[in-house]
N, C-alpha and C positions, 0 to 999 in steps of 0.2 A: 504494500500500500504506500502511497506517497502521504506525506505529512505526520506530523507528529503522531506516535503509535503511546495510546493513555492507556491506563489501567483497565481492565476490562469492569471492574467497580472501583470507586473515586475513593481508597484509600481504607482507613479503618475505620471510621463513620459509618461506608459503604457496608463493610463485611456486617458490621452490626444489624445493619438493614437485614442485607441478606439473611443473616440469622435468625433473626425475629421473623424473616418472614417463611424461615425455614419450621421455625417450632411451632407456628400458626397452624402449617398446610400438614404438618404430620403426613405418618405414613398412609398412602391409598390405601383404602378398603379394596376388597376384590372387586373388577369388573367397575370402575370408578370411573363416574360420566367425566367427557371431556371438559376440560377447562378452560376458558376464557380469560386473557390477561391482556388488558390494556393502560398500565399500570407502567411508568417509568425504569422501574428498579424489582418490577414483580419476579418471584422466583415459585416454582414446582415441584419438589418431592417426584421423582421418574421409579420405576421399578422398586418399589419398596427401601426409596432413598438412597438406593446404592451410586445412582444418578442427579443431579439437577437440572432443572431448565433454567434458565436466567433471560430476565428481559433485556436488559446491559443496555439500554438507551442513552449513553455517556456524552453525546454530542449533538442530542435536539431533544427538543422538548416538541415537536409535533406527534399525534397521535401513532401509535403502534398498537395493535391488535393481533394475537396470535391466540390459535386454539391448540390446546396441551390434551394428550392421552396418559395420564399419569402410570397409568398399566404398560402401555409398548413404549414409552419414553417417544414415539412420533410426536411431533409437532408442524404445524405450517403458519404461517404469516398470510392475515386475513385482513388486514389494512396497514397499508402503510405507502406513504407517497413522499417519502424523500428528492431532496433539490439540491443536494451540496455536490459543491464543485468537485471534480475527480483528482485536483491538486494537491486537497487537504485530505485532512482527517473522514473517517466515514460519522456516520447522522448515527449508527449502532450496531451492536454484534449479537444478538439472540444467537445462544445455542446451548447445547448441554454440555455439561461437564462431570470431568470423574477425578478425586483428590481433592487437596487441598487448598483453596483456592481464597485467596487473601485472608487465611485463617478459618475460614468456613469449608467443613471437609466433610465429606459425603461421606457415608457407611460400608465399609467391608470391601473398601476402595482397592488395599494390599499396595496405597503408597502410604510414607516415599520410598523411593526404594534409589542407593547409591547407583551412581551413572556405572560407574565400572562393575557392578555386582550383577548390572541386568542381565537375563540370559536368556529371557524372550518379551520381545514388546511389537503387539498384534492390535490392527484395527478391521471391526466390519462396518462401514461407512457408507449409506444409501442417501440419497437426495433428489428431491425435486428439483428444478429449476425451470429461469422462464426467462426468455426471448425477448424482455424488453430490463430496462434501467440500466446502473452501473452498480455492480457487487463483485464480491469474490466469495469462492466457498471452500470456507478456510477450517484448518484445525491447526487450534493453538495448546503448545505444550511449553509447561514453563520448567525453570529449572532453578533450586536455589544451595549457596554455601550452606543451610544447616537444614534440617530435618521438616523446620515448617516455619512460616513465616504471615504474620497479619499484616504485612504490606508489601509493597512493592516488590517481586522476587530481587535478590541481587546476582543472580546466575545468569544464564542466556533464556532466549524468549525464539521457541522453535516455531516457524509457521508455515505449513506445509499448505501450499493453494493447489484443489485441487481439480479444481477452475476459477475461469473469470471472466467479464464481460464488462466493456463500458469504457476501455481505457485506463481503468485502473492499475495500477503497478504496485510492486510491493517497496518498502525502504530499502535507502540504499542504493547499487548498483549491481549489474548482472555480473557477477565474477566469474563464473565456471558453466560446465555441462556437466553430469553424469548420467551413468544408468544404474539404479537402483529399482530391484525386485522385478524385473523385466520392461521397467518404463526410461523412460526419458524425462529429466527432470532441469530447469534452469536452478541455479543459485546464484542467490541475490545475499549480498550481506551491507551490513550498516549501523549506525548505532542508534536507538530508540531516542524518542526525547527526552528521555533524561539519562541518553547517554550508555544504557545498558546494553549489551550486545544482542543483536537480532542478525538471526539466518534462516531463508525462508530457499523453500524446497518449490520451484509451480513447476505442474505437469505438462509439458509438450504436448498438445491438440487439447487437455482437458479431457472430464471424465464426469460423470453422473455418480458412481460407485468406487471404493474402494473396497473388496472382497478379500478379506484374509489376508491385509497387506502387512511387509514386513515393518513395522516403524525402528524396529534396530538396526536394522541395517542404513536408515537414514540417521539415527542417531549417532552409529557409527564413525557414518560419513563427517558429520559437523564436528568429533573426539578428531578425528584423522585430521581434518584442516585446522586445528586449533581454537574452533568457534564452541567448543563444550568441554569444560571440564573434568575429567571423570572423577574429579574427588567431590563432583557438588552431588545434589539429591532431584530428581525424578517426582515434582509432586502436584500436577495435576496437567491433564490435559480435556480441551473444551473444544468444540467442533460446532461450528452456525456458518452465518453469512454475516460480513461485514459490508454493510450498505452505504451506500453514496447517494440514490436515486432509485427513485421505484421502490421495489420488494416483495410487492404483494403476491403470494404465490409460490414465493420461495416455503420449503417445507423440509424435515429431515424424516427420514422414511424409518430408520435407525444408527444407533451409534452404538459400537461396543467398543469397548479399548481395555485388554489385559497386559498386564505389567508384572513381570516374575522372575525373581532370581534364578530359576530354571528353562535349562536353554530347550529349544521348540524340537530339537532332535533327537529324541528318543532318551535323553538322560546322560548323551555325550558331553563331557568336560573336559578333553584331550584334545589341547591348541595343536596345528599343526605344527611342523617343524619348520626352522627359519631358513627361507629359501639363499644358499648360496651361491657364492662365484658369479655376480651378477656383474656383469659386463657389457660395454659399448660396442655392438656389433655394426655402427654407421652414424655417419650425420648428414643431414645437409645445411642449406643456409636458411632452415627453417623447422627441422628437427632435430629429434635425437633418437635411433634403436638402442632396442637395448635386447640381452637374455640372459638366463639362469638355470642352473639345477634345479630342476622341478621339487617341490617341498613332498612329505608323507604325512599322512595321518592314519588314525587307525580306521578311520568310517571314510576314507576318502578326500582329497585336495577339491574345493567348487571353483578358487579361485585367488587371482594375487589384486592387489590394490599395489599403484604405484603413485611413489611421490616425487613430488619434483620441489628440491627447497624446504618440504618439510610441509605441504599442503600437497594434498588429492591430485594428480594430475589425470588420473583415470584409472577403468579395471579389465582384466582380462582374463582370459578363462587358459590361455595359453603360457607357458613360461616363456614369454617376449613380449615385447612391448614396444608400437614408436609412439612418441611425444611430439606432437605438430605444433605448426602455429605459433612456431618462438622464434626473436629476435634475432638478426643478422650479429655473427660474432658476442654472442652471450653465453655465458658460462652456468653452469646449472649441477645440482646437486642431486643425485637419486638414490632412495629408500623401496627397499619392496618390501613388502606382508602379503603373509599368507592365510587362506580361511579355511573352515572346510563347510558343511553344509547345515549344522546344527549352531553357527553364528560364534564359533572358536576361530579366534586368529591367533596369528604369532605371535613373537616379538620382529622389529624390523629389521631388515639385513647392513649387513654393511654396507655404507656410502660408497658410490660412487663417484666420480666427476666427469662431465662433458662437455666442450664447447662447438657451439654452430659455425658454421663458416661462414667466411665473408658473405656479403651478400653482393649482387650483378648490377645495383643499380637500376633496375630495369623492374617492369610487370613480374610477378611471382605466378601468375596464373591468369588463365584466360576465362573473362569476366564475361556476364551478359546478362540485363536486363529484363523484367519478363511484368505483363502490365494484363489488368480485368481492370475493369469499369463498373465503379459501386456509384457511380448516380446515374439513375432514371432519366433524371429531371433537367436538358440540357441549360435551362434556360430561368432556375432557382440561381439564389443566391452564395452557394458552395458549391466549389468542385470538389471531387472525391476519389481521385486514383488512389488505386491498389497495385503495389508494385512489391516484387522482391528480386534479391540477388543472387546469381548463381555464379557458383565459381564452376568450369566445364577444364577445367589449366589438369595438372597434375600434382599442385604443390599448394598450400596455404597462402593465405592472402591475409596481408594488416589490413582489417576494417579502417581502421583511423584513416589511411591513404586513399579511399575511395568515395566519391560524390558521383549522385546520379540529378540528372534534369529530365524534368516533366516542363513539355515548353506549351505556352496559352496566351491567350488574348486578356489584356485585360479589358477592351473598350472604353467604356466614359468611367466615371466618377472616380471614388480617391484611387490615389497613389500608393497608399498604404496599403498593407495587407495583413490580416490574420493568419496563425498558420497553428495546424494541430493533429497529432496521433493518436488517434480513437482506440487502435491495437495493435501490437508487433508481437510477432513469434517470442524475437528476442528481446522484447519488454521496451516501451517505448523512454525508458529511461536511457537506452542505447539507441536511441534516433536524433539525430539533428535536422530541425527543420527551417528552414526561409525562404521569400521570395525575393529576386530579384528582376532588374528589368536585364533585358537582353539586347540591349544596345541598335540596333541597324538590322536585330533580323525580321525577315520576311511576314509576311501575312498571316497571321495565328500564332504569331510568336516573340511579340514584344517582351513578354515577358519569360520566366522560368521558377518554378518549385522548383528549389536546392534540395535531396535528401543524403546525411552523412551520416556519420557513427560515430561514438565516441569510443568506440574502440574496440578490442576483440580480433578474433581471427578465423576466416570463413575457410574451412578443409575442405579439401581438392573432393569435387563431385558432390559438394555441399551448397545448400541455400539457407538464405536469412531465413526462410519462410515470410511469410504476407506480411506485408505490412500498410494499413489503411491508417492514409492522411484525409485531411481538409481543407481547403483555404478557403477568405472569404476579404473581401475589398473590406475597409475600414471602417464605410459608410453600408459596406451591409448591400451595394445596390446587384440589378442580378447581371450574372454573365451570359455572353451566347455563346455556348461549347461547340456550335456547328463546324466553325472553321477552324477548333485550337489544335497545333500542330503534332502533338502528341496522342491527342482523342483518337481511340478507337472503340469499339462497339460490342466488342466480349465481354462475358460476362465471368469467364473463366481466366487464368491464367496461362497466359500464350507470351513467346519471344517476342520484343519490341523492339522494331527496327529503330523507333522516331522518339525513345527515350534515350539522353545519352548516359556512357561509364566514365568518370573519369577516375582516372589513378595519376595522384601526384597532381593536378591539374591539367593532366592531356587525355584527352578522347581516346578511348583504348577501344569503343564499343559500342553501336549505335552511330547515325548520322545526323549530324547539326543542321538545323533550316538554314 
């Protein structure tokens, strides 16, 4: 989310709330009519209080309306019309929760439980969702130095999106990719508003469900990069929608989340063994291979994690490895672990060292453009290309090096322009956008949408994935997209001749009017 990430209840004032309104709702009776909360701060009693619901309206005071099943712990949002900006903070977070949660802890929870002690941490995760506003469908796990805490965690704040819509982004920046539990995952890390560390997990295309996912392995993942402790505590994790806009509709089907010092593989506690003789088998002037003695275990190797510098650089199922996407003549430090499939890993191997080679000066990959048409409406007041980029080269490409042009008309009125990204693959905190004019060219092309990146590195036979902008004259008046230079008429994603690539600032891609 962008803007300051508050307390999901405002402090110890809050949890008192919460409290009192926890010893009111007592535990459901069997087969217990649905519930009705349109109540700022209302909280629910779920499954014989092993659960809560929370209304968590922390950042508006307009109406919210959700109906509660205090038996299946389901819940949906049955009014709510949020307006806030997608900049800031969200309007609220309704969702349920399990632990310890600003001093108010739910029943028979089996937190906290120490980060390094876990030895299986499992969510079953179902959701509605709906086709219009701006939210995200998020679960939040907190994390703190002692056992339990009535305010503020002072550990990390884990937040796994597992979707989202509306242009929303999470704090922070995009720092990495991986693949955890057979998905694809961005991470974004940053620090909260007051400063606390936040790393947040969103899933590549999004998802309605998470089904017996692994959450240790993603907690893993944040011990491995530095971003979790393992000597803090495990004590609560909560799952809703964090809203911006809209809402209504949104609903949780169910939530479970198990947390156990007992690992999920039958009763195995036999780390594997630490992979040696790990060595540099190549470089280029944008990676580094690597391989090693394959590690043993007694139930089996699943796989190795590699580091680069002492953070995640990715995982592999194979003893080898190459490391894309790095600096021309940069020097780099590699670590490997080994796991096996019951979530036992090693200790790490011995350091190696690598450096890239020079680099040629020159394009690292062969670039190309690719453009669908998201407005209807040629003759509204926004235009709306969809574009991404594809690297088709055979080697890695620095984002930061590369601008694409979307060229257009502006006709009459101001000069000025608005400019804005609704959604990016790779989080639109990694998009640069402006317009400029475009000096002396031709008919449908005075002007030009600039799109850049602030940085990152697109691997060979890789794309940004979509990414949907907007602009808009200053004055708001409308455009006629009939003759703008770049316009075409797909609705899908197709090669574009008449969008250009630049790298470095030369046309590597596409033709200039």
């Amino acid at each position: 989310m962008t803007g300051p990430r508050l307390p999901a209840l405002a402090g110890a004032a809050a949890a008192l709330v919460l409290a009192a309104a926890s010893m009111l709702t007592g535990a459901p009776a069997a087969s217990a009519a649905p519930v009705t909360d349109c109540t700022q701060w209302g909280t629910t009693e779920l499954q014989g209080g092993e659960y809560l619901y929370q209304q968590n309206e922390w950042n508006s005071e307009a109406e919210q309306c959700v109906s509660v099943d205090p038996d299946t712990g389901a819940w949906s949002v049955t009014k709510s019309s949020f307006s806030l900006p997608t900049n800031g903070a969200p309007a609220t977070y309704p969702s349920s929760y399990k632990g310890c949660h600003w001093g108010a802890c739910t029943t028979d929870s089996g937190l906290p439980l120490r980060v390094d002690e876990l030895g299986s941490v499992t969510t079953d995760w179902s959701t509605t969702q709906v086709a219009s506003g701006a939210y995200n469908v998020s679960m939040d796990i907190w994390f703190n130095s002692a056992p339990v805490t009535d305010d503020q965690p002072d550990g990390t704040e884990v937040m796994i999106w597992m979707n989202h819509r509306g242009g929303v982004q999470p704090i922070g920046s995009r720092t990495a990719t991986v693949r955890l539990d057979g998905r694809n995952w961005d991470v974004w890390t940053g620090p909260g508003a007051s400063g606390w560390k936040v790393i947040s997990y969103v899933l590549q295309g999004g998802a309605t469900e998470l089904a017996d996912f692994d959450v240790k392995g993603l907690i893993d993942d944040g011990v491995g990069r530095g971003s979790i402790d393992p000597a803090h505590y495990l004590i609560d994790a909560e799952a809703g929608f964090e809203i911006w806009q809209g809402g209504q509709g949104l609903g949780m089907n169910r939530f479970a989340f198990e947390a156990s010092t007992e690992s999920g593989g039958g009763g195995d506690t036999q780390a594997p063994t630490v992979p040696a003789g790990v060595t540099v088998t190549g470089t280029t002037d944008s990676s580094v291979s690597l391989s090693w003695t394959p590690a043993t275990d007694d139930t089996g190797v699943s796989g190795y994690d590699v580091y680069r510098d002492g953070v995640k650089a990715g995982s592999t199922a194979s003893a080898s490895f190459t490391d894309t996407g790095l600096a021309a003549s940069s020097s780099h430090s590699y670590t490997v672990r080994a796991r096996d499939a019951a979530g036992n890993t090693s200790a790490v191997s011995a350091a190696v060292g690598a450096t890239t080679e020079a680099g040629g000066g020159g394009s690292t990959g062969a670039l190309k453009a690719q453009y669908k048409n998201n407005d209807a409406s040629p003759g509204d007041n926004q235009i709306r290309p969809g574009l991404q980029l594809v690297n088709t080269g055979t080697t890695a490409v620095d984002l930061s090096k590369v601008t694409l042009r979307y060229w257009f008309s502006g006709e009459s009125g101001s000069a000025s322009y608005g400019t804005s990204c609704d959604y990016a693959v790779i989080g639109c905190g990694a998009v640069t956008h402006r317009v400029a004019p475009a000096g002396s060219a031709g008919t449908g092309a005075d002007h030009y949408l600039e799109v850049g990146f602030t940085g990152g590195s697109l691997a060979p036979g890789a794309s940004t994935g979509e990414m949907q902008l907007r602009f808009n004259k200053a004055d708001w008046s409308a455009f006629d997209e009939t003759d703008d230079y770049s316009r075409a008429a797909n609705t899908a994603f197709a090669d574009a001749s008449k969008v250009g690539v630049y790298l470095n600032g030369a046309l590597t891609s596409g033709t200039a009017p």
